[in-house]
C-alpha positions as CSV (number, residue, x, y, z in Angstrom):
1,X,57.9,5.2,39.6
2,X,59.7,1.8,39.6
3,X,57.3,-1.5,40.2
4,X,59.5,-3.3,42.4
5,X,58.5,-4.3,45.5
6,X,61.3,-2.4,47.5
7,X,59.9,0.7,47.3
8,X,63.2,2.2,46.1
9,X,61.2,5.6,44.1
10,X,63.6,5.0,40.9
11,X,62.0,6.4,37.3
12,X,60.5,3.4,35.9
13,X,63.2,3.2,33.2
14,X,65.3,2.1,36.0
15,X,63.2,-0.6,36.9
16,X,63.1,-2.4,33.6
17,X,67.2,-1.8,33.6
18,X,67.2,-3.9,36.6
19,X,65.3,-6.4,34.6
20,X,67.8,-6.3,31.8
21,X,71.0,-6.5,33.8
22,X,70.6,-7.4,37.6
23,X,68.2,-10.0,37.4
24,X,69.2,-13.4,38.0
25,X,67.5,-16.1,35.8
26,X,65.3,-17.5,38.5
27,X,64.2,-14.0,39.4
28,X,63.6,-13.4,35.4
29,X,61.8,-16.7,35.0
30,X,59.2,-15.9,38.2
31,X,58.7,-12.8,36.5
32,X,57.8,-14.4,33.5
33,X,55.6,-16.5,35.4
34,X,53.4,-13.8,36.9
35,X,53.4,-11.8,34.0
36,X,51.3,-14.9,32.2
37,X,48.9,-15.2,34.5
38,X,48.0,-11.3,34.1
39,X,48.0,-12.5,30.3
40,X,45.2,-15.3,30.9
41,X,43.3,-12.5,33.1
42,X,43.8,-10.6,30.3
43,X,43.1,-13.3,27.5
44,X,40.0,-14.0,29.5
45,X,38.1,-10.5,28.5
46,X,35.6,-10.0,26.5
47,X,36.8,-7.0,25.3
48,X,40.3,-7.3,24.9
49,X,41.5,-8.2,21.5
50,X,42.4,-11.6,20.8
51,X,45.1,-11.1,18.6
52,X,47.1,-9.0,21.1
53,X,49.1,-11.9,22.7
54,X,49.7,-13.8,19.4
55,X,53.7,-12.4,19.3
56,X,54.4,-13.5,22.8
57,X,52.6,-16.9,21.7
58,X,54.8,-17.2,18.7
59,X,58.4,-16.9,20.5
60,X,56.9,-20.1,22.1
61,X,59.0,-19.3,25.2
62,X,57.5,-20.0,28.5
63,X,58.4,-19.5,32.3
64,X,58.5,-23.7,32.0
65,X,61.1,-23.4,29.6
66,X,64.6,-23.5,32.0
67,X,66.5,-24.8,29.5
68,X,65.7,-21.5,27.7
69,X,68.2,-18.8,27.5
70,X,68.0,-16.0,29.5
71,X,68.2,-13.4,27.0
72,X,65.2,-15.2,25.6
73,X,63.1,-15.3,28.7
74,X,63.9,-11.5,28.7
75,X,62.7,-10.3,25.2
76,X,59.9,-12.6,26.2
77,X,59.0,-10.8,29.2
78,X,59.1,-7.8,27.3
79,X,57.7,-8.6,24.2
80,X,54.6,-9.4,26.7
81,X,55.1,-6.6,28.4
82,X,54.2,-4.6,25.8
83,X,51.2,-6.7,24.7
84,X,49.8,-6.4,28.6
85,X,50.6,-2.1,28.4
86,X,48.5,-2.2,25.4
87,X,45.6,-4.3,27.0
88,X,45.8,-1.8,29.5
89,X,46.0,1.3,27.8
90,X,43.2,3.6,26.9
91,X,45.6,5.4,24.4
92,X,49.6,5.5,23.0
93,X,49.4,8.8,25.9
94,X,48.5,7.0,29.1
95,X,51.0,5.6,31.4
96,X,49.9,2.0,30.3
97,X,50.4,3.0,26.4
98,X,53.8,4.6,27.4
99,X,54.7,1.9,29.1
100,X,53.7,-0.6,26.1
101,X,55.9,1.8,23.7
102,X,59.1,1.5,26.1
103,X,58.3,-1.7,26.6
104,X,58.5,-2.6,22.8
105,X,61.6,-0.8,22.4
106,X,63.3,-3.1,25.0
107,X,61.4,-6.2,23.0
108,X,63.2,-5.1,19.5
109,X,66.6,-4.5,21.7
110,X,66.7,-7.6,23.1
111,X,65.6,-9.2,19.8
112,X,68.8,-8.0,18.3
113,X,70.6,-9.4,20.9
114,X,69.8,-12.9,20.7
């Protein structure tokens, strides 16, 4: 079910297509703020692989960046989406690793469209 916080019951598919389209870039860029700091959670483990934020790192887009477009906060977000799904995930088959995989997808779509 969709993970905003109206409690509207949409598929989550829906949810990340109001990411791609309604959101404004303020609303993108808080996003993109909260979504690090579940990254340096994350980061934090023990047991969560190191590596797994290094492509997020490399796009070297921040939620500090403003001056950033926002189609590049948006494959941002997504490209650590994906990166937090698969911390999450115990497999490709749970809803985390489902999530990570349609997550990517939107990652390499709006990759092409930068």
């Amino acid at each position: 079910m969709c993970i905003c916080d109206t409690g509207c019951q949409k598929p989550l598919n829906s949810a990340f297509a109001y990411v791609t389209v309604q959101m404004h870039k303020d609303e993108l860029l808080e996003l993109h703020d909260h979504m690090v700091q579940i990254k340096d959670y994350f980061a934090d483990l023990e047991d969560v692989d190191s590596e797994l934020f290094d492509p997020y790192e490399e796009l070297d887009v921040t939620p500090n960046d403003v001056h950033k477009s926002k189609s590049e906060h948006k494959h941002a977000v997504f490209v650590l989406g994906n990166a937090l799904a698969t911390a999450m995930s115990e497999d490709e088959f749970s809803d985390a690793g489902r999530i990570g995989k349609r997550m990517k997808e939107l990652a390499e779509d709006a990759e092409s469209k930068l």
